[in-house]
TORTORZA-620924 format. One record per residue (C-alpha): residue number from 1; x, y, z. Coordinates in Angstrom, 2 decimals. Example, Ala and Ser with C-alpha at 12.3 -4.5 7.8 and 13.67 -1.06 7.14 Angstrom:
+------+---------+---------+---------+
: resi :    east :   north :      up :
+------+---------+---------+---------+
:    1 :   12.30 :   -4.50 :    7.80 :
:    2 :   13.67 :   -1.06 :    7.14 :
+------+---------+---------+---------+
This chain:
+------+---------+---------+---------+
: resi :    east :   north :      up :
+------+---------+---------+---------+
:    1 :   34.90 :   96.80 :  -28.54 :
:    2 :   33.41 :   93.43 :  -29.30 :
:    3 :   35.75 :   90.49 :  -27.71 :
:    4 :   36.93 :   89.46 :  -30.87 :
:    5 :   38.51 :   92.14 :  -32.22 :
:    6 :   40.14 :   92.58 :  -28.92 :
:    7 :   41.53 :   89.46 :  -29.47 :
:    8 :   43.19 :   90.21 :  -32.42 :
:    9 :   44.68 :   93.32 :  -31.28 :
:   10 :   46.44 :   90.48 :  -28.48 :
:   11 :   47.45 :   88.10 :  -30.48 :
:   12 :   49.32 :   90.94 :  -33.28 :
:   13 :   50.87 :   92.19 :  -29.86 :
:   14 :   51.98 :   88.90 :  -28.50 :
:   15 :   53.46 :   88.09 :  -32.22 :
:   16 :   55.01 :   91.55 :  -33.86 :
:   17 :   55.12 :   93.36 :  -30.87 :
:   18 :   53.18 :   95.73 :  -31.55 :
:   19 :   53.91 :   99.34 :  -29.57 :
:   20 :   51.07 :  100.33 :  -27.06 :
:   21 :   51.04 :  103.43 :  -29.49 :
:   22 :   50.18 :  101.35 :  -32.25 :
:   23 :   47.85 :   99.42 :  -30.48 :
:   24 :   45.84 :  102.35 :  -29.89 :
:   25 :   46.08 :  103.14 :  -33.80 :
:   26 :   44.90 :   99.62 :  -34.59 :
:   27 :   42.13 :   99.77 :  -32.00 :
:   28 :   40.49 :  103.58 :  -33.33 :
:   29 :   40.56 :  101.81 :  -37.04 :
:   30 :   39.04 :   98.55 :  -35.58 :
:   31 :   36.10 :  100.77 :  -33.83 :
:   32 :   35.93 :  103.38 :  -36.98 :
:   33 :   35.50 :  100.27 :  -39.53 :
:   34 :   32.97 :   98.02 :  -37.39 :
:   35 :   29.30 :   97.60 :  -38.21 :
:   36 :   28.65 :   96.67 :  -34.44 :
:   37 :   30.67 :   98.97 :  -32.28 :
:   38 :   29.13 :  101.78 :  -33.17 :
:   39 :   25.79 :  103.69 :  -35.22 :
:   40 :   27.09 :  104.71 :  -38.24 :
:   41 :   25.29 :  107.82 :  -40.47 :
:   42 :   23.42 :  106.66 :  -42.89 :
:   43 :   21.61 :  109.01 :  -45.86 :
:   44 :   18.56 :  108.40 :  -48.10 :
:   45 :   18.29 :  110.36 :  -50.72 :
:   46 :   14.31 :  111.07 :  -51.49 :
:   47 :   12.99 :  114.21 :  -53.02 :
:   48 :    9.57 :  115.15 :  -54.06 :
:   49 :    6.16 :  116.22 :  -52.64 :
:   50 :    3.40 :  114.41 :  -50.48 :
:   51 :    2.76 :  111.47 :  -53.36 :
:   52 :    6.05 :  110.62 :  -54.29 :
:   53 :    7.26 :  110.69 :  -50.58 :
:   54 :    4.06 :  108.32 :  -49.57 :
:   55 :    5.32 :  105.81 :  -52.34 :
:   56 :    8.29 :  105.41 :  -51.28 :
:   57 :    7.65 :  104.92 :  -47.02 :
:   58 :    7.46 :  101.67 :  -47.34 :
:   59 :   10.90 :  100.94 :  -48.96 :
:   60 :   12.30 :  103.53 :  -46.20 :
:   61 :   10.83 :  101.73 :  -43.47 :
:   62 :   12.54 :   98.47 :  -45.21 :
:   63 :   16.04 :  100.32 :  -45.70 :
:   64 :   15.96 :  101.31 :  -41.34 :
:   65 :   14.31 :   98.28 :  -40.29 :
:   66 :   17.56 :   96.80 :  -41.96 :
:   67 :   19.79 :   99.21 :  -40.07 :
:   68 :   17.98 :   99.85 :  -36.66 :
:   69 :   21.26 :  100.76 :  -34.84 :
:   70 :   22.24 :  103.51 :  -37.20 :
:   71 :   21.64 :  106.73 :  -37.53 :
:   72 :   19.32 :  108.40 :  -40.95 :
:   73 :   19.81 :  111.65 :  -42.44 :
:   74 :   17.40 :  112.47 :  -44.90 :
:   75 :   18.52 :  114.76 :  -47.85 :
:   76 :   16.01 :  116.92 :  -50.08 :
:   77 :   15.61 :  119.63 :  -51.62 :
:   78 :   13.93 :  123.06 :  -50.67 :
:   79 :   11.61 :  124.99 :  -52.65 :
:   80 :   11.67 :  128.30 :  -52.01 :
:   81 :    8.15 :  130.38 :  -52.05 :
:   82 :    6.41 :  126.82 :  -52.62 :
:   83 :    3.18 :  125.87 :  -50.43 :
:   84 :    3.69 :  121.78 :  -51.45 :
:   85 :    3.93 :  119.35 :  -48.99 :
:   86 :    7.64 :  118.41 :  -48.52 :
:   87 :    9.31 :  115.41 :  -48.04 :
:   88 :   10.33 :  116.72 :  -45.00 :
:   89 :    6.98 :  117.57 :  -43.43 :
:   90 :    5.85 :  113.76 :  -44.06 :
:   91 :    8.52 :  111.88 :  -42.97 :
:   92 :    9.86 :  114.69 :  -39.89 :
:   93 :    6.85 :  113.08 :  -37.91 :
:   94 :    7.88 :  109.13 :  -38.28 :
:   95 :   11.20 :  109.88 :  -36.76 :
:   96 :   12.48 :  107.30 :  -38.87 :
:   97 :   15.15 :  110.36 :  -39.33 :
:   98 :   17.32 :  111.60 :  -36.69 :
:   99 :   18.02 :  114.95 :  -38.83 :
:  100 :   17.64 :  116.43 :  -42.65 :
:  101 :   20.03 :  117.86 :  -45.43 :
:  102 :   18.30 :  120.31 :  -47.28 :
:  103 :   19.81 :  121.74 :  -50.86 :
:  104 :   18.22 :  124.12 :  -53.16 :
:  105 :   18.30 :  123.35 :  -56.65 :
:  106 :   21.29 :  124.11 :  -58.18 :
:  107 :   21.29 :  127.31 :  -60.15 :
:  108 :   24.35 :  128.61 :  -62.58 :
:  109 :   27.19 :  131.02 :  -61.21 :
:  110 :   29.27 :  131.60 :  -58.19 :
:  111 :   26.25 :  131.33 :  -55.98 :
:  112 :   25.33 :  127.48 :  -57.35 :
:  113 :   29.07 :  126.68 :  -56.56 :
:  114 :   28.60 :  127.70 :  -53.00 :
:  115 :   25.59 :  125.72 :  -52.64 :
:  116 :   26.96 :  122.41 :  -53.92 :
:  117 :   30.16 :  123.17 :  -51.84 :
:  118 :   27.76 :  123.49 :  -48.80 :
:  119 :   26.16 :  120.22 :  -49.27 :
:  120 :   29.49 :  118.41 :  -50.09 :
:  121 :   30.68 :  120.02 :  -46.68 :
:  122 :   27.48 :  118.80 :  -44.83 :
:  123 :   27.90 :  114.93 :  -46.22 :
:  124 :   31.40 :  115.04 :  -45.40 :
:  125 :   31.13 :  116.11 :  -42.10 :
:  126 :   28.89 :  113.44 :  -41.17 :
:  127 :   30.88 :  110.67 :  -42.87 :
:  128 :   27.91 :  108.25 :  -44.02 :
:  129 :   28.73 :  104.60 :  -44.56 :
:  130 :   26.31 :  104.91 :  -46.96 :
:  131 :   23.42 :  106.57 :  -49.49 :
:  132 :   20.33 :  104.89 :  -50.67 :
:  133 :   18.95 :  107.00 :  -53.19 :
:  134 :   15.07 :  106.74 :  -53.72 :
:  135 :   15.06 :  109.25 :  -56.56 :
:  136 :   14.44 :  109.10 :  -60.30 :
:  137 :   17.13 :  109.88 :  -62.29 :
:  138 :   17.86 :  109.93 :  -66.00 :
:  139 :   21.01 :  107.92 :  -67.02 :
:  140 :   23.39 :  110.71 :  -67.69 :
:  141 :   22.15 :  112.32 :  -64.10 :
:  142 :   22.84 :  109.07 :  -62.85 :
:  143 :   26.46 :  109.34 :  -63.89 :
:  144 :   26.65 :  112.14 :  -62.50 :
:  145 :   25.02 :  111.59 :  -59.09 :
:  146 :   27.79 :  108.30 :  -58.66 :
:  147 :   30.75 :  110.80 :  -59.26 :
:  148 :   29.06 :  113.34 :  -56.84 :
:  149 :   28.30 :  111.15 :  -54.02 :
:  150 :   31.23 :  108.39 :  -54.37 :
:  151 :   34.28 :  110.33 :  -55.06 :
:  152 :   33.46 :  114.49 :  -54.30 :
:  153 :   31.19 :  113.65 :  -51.31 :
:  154 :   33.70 :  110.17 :  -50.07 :
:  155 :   30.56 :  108.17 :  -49.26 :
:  156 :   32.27 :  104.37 :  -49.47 :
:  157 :   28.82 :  102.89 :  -50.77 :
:  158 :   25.99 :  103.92 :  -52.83 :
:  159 :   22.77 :  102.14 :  -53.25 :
:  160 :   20.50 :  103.35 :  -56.33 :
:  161 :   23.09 :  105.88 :  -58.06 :
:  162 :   23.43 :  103.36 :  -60.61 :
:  163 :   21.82 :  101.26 :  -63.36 :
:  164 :   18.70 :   99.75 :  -62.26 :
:  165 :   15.86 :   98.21 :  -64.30 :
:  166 :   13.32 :  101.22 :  -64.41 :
:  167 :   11.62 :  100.59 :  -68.28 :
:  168 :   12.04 :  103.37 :  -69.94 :
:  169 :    9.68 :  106.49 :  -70.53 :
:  170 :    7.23 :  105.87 :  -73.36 :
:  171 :    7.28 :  102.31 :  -74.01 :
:  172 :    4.41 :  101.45 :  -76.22 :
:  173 :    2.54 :   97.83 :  -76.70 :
:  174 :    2.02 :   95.96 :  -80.25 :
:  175 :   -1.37 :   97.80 :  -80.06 :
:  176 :    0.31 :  101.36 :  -79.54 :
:  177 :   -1.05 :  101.68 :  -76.01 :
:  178 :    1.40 :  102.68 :  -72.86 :
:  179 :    3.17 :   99.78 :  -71.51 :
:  180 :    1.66 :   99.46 :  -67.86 :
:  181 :    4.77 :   99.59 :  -65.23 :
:  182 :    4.55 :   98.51 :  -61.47 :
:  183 :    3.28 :  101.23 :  -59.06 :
:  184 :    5.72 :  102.93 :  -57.91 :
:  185 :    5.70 :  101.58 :  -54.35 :
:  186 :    6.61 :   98.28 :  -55.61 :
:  187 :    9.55 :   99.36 :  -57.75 :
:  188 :   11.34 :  101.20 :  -54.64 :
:  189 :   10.51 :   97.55 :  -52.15 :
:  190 :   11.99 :   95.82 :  -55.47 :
:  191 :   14.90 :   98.06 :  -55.35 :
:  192 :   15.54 :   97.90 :  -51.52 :
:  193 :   15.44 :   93.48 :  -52.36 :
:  194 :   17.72 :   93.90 :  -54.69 :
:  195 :   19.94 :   95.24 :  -52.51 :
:  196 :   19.76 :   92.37 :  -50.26 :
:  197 :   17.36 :   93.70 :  -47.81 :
:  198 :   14.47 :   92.34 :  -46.73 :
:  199 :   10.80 :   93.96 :  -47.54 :
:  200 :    6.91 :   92.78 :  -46.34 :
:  201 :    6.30 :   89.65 :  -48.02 :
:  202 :    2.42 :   90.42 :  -48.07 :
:  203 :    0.30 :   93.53 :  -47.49 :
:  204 :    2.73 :   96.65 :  -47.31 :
:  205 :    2.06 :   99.03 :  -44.17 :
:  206 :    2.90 :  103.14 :  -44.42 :
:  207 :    2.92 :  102.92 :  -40.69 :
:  208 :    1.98 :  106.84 :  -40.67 :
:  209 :    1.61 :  107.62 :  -36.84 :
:  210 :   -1.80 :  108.92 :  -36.01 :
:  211 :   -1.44 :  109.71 :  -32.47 :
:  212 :   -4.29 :  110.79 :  -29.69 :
:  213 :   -3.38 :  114.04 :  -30.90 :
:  214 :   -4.76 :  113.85 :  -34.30 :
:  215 :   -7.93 :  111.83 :  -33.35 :
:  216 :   -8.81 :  114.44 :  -30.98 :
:  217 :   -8.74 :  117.34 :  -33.69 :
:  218 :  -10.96 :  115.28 :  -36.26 :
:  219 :  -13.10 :  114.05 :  -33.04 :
:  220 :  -13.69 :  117.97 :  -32.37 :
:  221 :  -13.80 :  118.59 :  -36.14 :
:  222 :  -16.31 :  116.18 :  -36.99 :
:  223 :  -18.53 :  117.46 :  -34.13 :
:  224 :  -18.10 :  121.34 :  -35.31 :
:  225 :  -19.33 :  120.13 :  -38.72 :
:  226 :  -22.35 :  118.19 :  -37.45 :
:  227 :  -20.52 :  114.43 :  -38.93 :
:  228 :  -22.48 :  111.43 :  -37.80 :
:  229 :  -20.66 :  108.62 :  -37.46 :
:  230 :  -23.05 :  106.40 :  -38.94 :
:  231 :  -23.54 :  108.56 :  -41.72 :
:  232 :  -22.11 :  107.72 :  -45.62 :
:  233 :  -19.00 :  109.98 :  -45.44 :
:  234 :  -16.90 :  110.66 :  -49.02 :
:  235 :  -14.14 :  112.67 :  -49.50 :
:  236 :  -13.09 :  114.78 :  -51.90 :
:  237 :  -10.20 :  115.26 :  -54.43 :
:  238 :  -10.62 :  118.14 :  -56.79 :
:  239 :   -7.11 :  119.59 :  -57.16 :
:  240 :   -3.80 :  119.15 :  -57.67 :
:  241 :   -0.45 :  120.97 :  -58.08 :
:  242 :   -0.65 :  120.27 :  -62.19 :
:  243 :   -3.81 :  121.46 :  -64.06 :
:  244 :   -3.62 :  118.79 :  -66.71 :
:  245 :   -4.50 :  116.10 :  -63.86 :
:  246 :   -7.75 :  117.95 :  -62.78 :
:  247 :  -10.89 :  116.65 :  -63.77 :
:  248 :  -13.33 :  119.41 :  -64.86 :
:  249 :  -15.45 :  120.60 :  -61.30 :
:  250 :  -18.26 :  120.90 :  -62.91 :
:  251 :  -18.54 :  116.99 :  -63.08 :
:  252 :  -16.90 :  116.95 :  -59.51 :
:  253 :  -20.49 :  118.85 :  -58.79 :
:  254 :  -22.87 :  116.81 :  -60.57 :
:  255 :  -21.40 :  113.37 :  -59.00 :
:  256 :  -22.13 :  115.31 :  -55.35 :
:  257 :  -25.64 :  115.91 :  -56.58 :
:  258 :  -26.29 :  112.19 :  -57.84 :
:  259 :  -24.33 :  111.13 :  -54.41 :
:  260 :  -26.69 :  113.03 :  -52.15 :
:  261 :  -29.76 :  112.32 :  -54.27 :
:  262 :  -29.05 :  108.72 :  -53.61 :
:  263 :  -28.22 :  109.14 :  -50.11 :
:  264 :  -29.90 :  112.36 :  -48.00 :
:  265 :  -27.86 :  111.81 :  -45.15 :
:  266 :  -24.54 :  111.24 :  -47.07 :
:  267 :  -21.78 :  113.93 :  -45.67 :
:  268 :  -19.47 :  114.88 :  -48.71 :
:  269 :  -15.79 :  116.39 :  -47.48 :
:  270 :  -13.18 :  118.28 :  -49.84 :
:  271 :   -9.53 :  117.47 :  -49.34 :
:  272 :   -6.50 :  118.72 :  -50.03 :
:  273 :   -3.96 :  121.84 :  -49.62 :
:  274 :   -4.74 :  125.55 :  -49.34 :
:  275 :   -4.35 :  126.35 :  -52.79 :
:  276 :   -7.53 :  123.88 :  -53.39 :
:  277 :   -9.36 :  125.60 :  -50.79 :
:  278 :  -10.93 :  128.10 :  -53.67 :
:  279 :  -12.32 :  125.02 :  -55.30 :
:  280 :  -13.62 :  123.31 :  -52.17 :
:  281 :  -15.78 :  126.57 :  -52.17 :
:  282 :  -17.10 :  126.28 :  -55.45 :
:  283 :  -18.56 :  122.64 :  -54.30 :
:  284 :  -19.95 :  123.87 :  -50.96 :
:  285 :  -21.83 :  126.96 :  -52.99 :
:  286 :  -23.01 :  124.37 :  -55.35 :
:  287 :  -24.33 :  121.72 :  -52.77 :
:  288 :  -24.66 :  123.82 :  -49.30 :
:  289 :  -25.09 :  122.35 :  -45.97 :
:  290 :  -24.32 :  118.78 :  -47.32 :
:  291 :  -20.50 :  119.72 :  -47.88 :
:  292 :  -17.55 :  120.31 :  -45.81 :
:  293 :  -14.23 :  122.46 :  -47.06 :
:  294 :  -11.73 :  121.21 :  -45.33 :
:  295 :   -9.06 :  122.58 :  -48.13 :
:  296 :   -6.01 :  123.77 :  -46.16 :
:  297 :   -7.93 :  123.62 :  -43.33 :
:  298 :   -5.79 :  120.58 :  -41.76 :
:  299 :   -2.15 :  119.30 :  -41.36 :
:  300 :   -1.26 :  116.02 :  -43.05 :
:  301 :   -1.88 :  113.43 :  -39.99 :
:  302 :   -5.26 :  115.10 :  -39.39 :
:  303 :   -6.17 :  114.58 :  -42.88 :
:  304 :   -4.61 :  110.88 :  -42.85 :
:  305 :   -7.27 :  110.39 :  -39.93 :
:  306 :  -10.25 :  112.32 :  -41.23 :
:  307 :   -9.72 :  110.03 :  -44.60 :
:  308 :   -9.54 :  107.15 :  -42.76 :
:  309 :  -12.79 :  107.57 :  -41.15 :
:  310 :  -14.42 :  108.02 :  -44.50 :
:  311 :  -16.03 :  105.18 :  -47.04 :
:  312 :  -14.88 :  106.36 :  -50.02 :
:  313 :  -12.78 :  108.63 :  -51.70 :
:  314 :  -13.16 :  109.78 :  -55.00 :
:  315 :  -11.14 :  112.37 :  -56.80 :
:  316 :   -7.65 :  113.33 :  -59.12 :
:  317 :   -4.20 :  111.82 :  -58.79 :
:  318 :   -3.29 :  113.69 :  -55.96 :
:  319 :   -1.32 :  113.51 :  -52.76 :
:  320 :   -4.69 :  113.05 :  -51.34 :
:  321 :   -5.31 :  110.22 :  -52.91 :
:  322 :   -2.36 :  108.31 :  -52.17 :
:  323 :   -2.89 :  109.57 :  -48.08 :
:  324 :   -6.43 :  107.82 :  -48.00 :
:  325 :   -4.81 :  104.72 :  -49.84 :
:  326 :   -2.26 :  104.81 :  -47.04 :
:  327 :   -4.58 :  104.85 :  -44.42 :
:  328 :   -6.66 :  101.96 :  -45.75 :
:  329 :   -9.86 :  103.87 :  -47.67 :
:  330 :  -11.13 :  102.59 :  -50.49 :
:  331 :  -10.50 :  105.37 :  -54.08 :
:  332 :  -11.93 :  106.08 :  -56.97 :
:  333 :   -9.42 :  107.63 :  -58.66 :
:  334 :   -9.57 :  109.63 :  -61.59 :
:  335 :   -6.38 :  109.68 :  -64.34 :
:  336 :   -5.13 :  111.60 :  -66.84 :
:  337 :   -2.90 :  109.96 :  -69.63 :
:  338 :    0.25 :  112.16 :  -68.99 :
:  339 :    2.15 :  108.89 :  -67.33 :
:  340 :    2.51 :  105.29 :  -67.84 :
:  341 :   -0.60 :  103.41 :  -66.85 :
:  342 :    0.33 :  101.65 :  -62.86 :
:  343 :    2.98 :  103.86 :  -61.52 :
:  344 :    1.21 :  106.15 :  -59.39 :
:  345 :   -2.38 :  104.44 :  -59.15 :
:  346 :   -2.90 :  104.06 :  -55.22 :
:  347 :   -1.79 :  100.98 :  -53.35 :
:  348 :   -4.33 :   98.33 :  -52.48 :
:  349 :   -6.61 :   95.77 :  -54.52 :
:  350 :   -9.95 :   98.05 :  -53.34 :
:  351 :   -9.15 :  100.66 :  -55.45 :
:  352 :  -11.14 :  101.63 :  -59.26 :
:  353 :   -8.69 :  103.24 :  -61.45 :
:  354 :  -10.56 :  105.24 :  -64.19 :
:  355 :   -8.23 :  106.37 :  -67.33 :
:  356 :   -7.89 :  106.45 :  -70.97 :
:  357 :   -5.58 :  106.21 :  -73.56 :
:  358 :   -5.81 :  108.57 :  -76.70 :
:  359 :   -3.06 :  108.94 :  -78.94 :
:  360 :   -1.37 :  111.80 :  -76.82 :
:  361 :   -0.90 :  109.46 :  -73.83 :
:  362 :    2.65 :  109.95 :  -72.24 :
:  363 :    2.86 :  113.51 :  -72.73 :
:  364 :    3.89 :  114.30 :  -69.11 :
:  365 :    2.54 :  118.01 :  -69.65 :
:  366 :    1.91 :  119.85 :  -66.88 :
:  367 :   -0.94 :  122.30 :  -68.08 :
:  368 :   -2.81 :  120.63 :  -71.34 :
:  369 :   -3.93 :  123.35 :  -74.11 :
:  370 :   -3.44 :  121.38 :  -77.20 :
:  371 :   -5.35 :  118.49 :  -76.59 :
:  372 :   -8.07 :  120.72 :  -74.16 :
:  373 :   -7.12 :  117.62 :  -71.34 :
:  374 :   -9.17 :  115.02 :  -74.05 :
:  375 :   -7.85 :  111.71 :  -71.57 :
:  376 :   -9.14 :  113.75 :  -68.70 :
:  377 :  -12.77 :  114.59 :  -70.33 :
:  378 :  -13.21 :  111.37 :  -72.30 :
:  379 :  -13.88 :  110.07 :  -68.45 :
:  380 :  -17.61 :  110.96 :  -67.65 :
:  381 :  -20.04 :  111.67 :  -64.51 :
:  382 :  -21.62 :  108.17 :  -65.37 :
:  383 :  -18.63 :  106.14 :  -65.57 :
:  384 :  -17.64 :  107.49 :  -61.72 :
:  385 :  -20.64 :  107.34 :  -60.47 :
:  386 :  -20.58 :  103.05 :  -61.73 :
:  387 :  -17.08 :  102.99 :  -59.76 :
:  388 :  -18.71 :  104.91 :  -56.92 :
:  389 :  -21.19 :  102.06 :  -56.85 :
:  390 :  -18.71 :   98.79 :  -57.38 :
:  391 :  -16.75 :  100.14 :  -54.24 :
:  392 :  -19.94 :  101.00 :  -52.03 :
:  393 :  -20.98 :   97.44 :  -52.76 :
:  394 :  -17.74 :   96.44 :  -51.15 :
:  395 :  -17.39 :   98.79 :  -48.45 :
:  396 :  -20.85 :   99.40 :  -47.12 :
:  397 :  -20.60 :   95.69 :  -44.95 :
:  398 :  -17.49 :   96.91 :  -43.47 :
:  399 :  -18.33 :  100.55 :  -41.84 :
:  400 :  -21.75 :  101.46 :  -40.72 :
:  401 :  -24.02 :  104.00 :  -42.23 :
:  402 :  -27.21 :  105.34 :  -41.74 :
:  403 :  -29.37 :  103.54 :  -43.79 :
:  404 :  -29.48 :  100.74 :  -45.92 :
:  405 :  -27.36 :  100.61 :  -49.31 :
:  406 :  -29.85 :  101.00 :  -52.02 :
:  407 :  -27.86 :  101.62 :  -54.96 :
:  408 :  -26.89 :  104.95 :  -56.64 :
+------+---------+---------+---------+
């Protein structure tokens, strides 16, 4: 117990004469109620998959850097029979948590009841001092999530269950165009500010921790696959979890072909989860021995290091994408109009952002039939291949290649 709280306990003694049974009820609520005496739990509240998680790392490192003698519990949800990349499985390996809280989605009936009970239970039990909540939420769910956490779940403080200034959805300019809002990692370092924290005053680090251990794998991986390291090397993003965000592959094909064309010893490299290995396949039969699947083929720290030994990637908004933004690689990123313009474009100044604006922008569909993905088509094979070029010009004096840059 810190010397001045002793001191108090003395001096209530000396003055009220205070039993030594009370004394040892003052001194457990002196301990229980002090930030110093001992680590308190502490829960963040952060669902999502790989790019939502990645966005907001840096506003998590902010919230424990703030709080480095108490203890984090992470609480997410759980998708049952889903192959995404969890919250869980990208921030387990920064053991910036000491455990995890998962819930399933709430479903109707006696068996929802039993879940929320379950969580309720769980919070409770660890009696957090506080929540941080680094998830979106509508205003009515936001209502809802203060009552839930506050008063069912007791948690004395709650960070981000109430109003904040998110714009809201669909904003449109003078012009009619999609008001452009702050990427995303931005808003949550605002957030954490606002909360009197402190946050990175200049360039933001994901501090993801590539270890011997993953260096190793893409040493041996790169040597299986016959990857010079003086060679042009460009990854690959054709997929992603939501159809209307996939550029076609054909085009994906043709920019390979111009990219090789340009540069014979260029080594091309496809990225991304097992269900985009089937695409990754469809490049290599279209371009053989130039192009390596590595679709599924690696965890998420080996792909963090493979990416970061490329020059270049170029693909979809995709978790992908925001892992080789995260590791310091240069993108050329391809967007469809379903979301505001800024929010999830990947963090950096070296990226190109390619994206237009029809009149359907802001539709947030998943899978595009009416419009046949028109944002997503208007972009074409020459307008990447310019980006392609801007970046190279940038990037080719900072890692070595093979041969001189002559231009694509």
């Amino acid at each position: 117990m810190p010397p001045a709280t002793q001191q108090v306990l003395r001096s209530l003694t000396d003055v009220f004469g205070t039993s030594a049974t009370s004394v040892v009820a003052l001194e457990f609520l002196f301990w229980s109620n002090s930030a110093t005496s001992m680590a308190r739990n502490m829960i963040i509240y952060r669902t999502g998959q790989l790019g939502d998680t990645l966005a907001s790392l840096p506003a998590i490192r902010a919230i424990r850097d703030a709080y480095p003698n108490d203890n984090f519990v992470l609480l997410t949800d759980r998708q049952p029979g889903q192959r995404w990349v969890s919250s869980w499985d990208v921030l387990e390996p920064t053991r910036l948590f000491s455990e995890v809280l998962f819930y399933t989605p709430l479903r109707r009936g006696f068996a929802g009841c039993c879940r929320v009970l379950d969580v309720v239970f769980q919070i409770r039990q660890r009696r957090p001092a506080a929540l941080f909540c680094l998830r979106e939420f509508s205003w009515n769910h936001k209502n809802r999530a203060r009552l839930f956490f506050r008063v069912i779940c007791g948690i004395p403080n709650c960070y981000g269950c109430g109003s904040d200034d998110r714009q809201a959805f669909g904003r449109r300019d003078s012009l009619g165009k999609m008001v452009r809002y702050p990427r995303e990692v931005d808003y949550y370092l605002n957030l954490v500010s606002r909360w009197g924290m402190p946050t990175p005053a200049g360039s933001v680090s994901f501090g993801l921790p590539l270890s011997d251990k993953e260096r190793a794998r893409i040493d041996a991986f790169w040597w299986k696959e016959r990857i010079a390291e003086t060679v042009l090397t460009i990854g690959i993003g054709p997929g992603s979890k939501m159809p209307a965000k996939r550029w076609p592959l054909d085009r994906f094909v043709a920019v390979g072909t111009r990219i090789l064309n340009a540069f014979p010893e260029c080594r091309l490299i496809v990225f991304g989860g097992i269900e985009d290995r089937v695409q990754g396949e469809e490049i290599v039969r279209a371009l053989p021995n130039r192009v390596v699947n590595a679709a599924g083929k690696l965890t998420l720290l080996e792909s963090a290091e493979a990416l970061r030994r490329c020059h270049l990637y170029v693909g979809n908004d995709t978790g992908t994408m925001h892992i080789a933004a995260a590791v310091g690689t240069p993108c050329v990123a391809i967007f469809s109009a379903r979301d505001h313009p800024g929010r999830w474009e990947p963090y950096g100044s070296n990226h190109v952002v390619l994206r237009t604006d029809p009149p359907c922008a802001g539709c947030l569909l998943d899978v595009c039939v009416d419009q046949d993905m028109k944002c997503l088509k208007d972009i074409s094979v020459n307008q990447v291949m310019r980006a392609i070029e801007s970046v190279l010009d940038q990037v080719v004096t900072s890692k070595p290649m093979g041969r001189a840059y002559a231009g694509i």
